[in-house]
C-alpha positions as CSV (number, residue, x, y, z in Angstrom):
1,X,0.0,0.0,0.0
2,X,2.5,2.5,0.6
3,X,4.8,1.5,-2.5
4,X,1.2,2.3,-4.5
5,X,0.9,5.2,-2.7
6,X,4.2,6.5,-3.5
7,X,4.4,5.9,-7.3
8,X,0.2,6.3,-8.0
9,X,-1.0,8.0,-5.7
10,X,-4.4,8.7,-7.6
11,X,-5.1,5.3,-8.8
12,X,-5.0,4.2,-5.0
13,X,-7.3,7.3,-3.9
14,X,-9.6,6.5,-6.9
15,X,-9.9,2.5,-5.7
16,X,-10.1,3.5,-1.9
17,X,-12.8,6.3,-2.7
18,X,-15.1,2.9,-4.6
19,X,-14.1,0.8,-1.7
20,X,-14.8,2.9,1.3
21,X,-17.6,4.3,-0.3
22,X,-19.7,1.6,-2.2
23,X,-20.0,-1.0,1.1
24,X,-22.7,0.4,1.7
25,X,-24.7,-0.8,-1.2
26,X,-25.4,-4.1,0.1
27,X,-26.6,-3.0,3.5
28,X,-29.2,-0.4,1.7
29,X,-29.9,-3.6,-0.8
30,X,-31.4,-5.7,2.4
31,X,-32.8,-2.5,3.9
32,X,-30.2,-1.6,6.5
33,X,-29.6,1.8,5.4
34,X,-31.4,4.9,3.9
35,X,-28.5,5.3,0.7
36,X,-26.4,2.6,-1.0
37,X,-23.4,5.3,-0.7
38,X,-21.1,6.6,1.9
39,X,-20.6,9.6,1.1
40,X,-17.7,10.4,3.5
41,X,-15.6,7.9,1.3
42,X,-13.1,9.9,-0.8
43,X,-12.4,12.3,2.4
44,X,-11.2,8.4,4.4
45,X,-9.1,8.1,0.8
46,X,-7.7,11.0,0.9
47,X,-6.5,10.9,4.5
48,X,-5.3,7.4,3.9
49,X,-3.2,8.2,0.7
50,X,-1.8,11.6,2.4
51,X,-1.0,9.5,5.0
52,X,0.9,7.0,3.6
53,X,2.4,9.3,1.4
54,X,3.6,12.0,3.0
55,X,2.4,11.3,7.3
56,X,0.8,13.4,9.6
57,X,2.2,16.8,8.0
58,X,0.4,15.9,4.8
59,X,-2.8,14.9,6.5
60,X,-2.7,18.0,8.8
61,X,-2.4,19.9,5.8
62,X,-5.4,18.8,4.1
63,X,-7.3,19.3,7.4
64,X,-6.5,23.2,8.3
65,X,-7.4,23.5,4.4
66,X,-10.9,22.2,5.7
67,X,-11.1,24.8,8.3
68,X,-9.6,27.8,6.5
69,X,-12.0,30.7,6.2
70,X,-9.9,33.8,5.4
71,X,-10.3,33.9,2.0
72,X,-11.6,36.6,-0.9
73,X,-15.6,37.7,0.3
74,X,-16.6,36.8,-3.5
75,X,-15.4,33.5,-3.1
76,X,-18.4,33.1,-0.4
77,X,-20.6,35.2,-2.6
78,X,-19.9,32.1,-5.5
79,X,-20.3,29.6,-2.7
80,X,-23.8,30.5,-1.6
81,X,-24.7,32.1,-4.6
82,X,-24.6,29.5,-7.9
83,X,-26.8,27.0,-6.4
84,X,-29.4,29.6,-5.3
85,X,-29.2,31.2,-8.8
86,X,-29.1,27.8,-10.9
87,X,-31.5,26.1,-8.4
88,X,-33.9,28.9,-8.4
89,X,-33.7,29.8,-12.3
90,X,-34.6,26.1,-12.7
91,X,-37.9,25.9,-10.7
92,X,-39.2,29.0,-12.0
93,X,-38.5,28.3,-15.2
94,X,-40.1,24.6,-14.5
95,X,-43.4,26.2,-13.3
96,X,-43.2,28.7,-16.3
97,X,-43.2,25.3,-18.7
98,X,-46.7,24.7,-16.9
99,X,-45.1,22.3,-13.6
100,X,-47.6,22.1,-10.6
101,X,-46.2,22.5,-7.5
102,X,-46.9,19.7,-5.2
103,X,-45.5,21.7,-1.7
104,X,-45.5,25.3,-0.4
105,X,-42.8,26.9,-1.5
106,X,-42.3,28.3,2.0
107,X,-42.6,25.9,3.5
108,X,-39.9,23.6,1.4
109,X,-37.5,26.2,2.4
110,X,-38.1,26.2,6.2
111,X,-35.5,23.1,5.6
112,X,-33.1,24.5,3.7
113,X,-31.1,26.2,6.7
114,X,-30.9,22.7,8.5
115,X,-30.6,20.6,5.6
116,X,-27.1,22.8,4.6
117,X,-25.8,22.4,8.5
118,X,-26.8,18.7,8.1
119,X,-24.3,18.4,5.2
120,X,-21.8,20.6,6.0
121,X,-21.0,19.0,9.7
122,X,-22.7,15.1,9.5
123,X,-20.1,13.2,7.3
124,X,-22.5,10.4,5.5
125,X,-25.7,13.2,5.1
126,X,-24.6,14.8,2.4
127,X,-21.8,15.6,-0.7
128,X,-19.7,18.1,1.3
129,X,-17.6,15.6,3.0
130,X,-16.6,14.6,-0.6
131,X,-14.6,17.8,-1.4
132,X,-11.4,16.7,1.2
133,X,-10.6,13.6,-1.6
134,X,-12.0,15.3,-4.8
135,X,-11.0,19.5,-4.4
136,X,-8.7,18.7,-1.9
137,X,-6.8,15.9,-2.7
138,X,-7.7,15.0,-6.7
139,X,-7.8,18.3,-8.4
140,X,-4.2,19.4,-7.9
141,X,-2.5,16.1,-9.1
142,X,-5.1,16.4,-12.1
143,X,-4.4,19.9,-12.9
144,X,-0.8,18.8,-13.0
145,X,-1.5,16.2,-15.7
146,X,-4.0,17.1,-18.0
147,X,-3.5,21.2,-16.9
148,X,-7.0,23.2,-15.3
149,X,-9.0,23.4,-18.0
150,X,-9.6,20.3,-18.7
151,X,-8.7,18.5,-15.2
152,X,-12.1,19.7,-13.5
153,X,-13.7,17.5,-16.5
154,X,-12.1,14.6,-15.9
155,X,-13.0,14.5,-12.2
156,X,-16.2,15.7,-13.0
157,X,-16.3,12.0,-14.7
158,X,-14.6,10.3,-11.9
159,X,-17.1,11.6,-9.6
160,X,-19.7,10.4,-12.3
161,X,-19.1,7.0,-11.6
162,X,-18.1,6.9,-8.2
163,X,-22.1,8.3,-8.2
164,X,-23.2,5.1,-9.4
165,X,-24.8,3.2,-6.5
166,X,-27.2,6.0,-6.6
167,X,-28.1,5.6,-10.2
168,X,-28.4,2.3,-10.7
169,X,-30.9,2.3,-7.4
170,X,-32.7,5.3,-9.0
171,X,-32.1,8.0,-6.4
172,X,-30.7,10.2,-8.7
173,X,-32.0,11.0,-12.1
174,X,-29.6,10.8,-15.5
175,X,-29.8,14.1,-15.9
176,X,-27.5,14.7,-12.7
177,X,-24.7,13.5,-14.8
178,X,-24.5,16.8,-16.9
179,X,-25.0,18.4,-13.5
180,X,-22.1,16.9,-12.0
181,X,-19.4,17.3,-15.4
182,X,-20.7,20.8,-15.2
183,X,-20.7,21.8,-11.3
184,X,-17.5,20.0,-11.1
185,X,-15.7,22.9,-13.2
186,X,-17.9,25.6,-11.2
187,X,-16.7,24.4,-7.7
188,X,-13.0,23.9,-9.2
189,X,-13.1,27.3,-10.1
190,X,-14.4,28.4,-7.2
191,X,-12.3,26.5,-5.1
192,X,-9.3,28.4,-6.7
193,X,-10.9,31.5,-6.2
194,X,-11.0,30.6,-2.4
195,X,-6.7,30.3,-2.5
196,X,-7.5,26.6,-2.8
197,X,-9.3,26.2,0.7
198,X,-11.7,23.2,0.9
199,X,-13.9,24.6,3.2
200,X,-15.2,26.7,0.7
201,X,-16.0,23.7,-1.5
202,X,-17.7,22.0,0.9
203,X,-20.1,25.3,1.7
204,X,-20.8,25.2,-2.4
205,X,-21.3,21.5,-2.1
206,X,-23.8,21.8,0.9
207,X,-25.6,24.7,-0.4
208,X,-26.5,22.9,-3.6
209,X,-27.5,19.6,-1.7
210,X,-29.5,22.0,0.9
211,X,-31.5,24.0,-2.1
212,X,-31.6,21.2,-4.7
213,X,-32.0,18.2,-2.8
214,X,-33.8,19.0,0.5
215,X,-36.3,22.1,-1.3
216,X,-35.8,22.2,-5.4
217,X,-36.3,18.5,-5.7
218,X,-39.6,18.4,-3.3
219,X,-41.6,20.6,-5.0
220,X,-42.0,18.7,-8.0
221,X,-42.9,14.6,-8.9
222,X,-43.2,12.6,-12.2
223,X,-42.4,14.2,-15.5
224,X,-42.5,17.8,-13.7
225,X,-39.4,16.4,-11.4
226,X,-37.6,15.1,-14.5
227,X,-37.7,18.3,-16.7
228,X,-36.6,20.3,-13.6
229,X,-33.5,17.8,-13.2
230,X,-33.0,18.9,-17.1
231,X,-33.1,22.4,-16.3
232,X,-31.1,22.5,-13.5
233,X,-28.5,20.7,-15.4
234,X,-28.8,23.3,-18.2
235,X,-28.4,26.0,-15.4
236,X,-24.9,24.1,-14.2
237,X,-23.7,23.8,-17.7
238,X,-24.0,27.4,-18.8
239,X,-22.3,28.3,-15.5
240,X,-19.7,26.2,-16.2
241,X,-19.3,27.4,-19.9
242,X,-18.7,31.2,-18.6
243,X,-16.3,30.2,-16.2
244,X,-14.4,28.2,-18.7
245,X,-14.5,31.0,-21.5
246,X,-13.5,33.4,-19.0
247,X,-10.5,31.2,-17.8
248,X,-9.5,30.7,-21.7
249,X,-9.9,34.6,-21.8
250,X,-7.5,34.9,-19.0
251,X,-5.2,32.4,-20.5
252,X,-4.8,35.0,-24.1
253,X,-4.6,38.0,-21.7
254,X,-1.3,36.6,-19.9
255,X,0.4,34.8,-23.5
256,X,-0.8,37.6,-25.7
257,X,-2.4,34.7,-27.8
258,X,-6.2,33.9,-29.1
259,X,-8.0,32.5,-25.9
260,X,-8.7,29.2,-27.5
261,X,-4.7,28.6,-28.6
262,X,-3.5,30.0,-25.0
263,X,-5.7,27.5,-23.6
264,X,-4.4,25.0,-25.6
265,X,-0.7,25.9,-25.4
266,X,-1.1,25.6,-21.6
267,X,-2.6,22.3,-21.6
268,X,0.5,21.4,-23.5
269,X,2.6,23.1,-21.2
270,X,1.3,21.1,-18.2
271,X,1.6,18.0,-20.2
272,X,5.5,18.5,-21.4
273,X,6.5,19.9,-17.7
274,X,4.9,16.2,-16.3
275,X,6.7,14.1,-19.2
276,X,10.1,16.4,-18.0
277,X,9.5,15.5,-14.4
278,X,8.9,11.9,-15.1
């Protein structure tokens, strides 16, 4: 285990994220517990791999990341904000396409408050106690590889399929896989914008499940529920396409090159500076 985590560090996270995650799929099978995922898994991976890897320093590293809260106000403002825009866009537009509301809306959102403390500070009730393994530990070593455009994509899939217990038991609704590609370049990016602190993560991560999970999602059943998963998708992905042009923008503005070709360039950059180092 520690020769693995020394020479691929990722491929052991990825394997201990399934493993520490996905036991819980039997139990929910027989009726033992409420979800067939624990969703505390990647942050046990994480600590595991840092641990191995690199000992307590590593590990205490990751942790103060979890707990560090002086960072940029807008970073909070992007926290709280994108779910409440994409998740409140979505149901009014939903009701707009002729969706009847089976709850007060007021009365949905009495929960909200709890719901987001519930997933911020409960590992196993809710995705914030993902972000330690997949902003805090994953993105980096990505970012390194395939450079950060592109690496928030590929753990946007990796988080895809680590999602699939709740698929294939129908908890989630196909639809949330455009949510997650997309919301996974939104929190990256926001995550930066937070001088890397995973805290911040998390508070995106628990506002979303908070507003879409625990009101957005209970207002609505049957086809109504499946076009406002559509739409709330839709919301994620445009999100995600500004940031990304605005990142490619910000690429030509420091080369002096055409956003898309700086954007490129750097990819190749990253790419040549990991074959170097290898």
């Amino acid at each position: 285990m520690r020769t693995l985590a020394a020479r691929h560090p990722l491929l052991l996270f990825l394997l201990l994220s399934a493993l520490l995650s996905w036991w819980a799929w039997p139990l929910y099978s027989i009726g033992l517990l409420p979800i067939p995922i624990a969703s505390f898994g990647p942050f046990l991976a994480a600590v595991a791999v840092l641990g191995l890897r690199e000992g307590h320093a590593g590990v205490t590293s990751m942790l103060r990341s979890m707990v560090r809260w002086r960072v940029p106000a807008r970073a909070y403002l992007f926290a709280f904000g994108a779910p409440l825009l994409i998740s409140g866009a979505a149901v009014g537009a939903n009701v707009a396409s002729g969706a009847d509301l089976t709850a007060s809306v007021g009365l949905a959102a009495v929960g909200v408050p709890a719901a987001l403390l519930v997933a911020l500070l409960a590992p196993g009730f809710g995705g914030a106690w993902e972000e330690p393994g997949w902003r805090g530990f994953a993105l980096g070593r990505l970012e390194t590889r395939f450079g950060r455009m592109a690496a928030p994509l590929v753990l946007g899939v990796v988080i895809a399929v680590w999602h699939l217990p709740l698929f294939a038991t129908g908890q989630i609704l196909l639809s949330d896989v455009l949510s997650i590609l997309a919301a996974s370049v939104v929190i990256a990016a926001v995550f930066h914008l937070g001088r890397d602190s995973v805290l911040v993560a998390m508070l995106l991560h628990a506002t979303n499940n908070a507003v879409g999970g625990a009101f957005a999602s209970q207002l609505f059943t049957g086809d109504d529920a499946v076009r406002l998963g559509w739409l709330t998708a839709g919301g994620w992905c445009l999100v995600a396409a500004v940031v990304m042009a605005l990142q490619a923008a910000r690429a030509g503005r420091r080369t002096g090159r055409p956003p898309l070709r700086a954007a490129r360039a750097g990819k190749g950059a990253d790419t040549e500076a990991v074959i170097n180092a290898t």
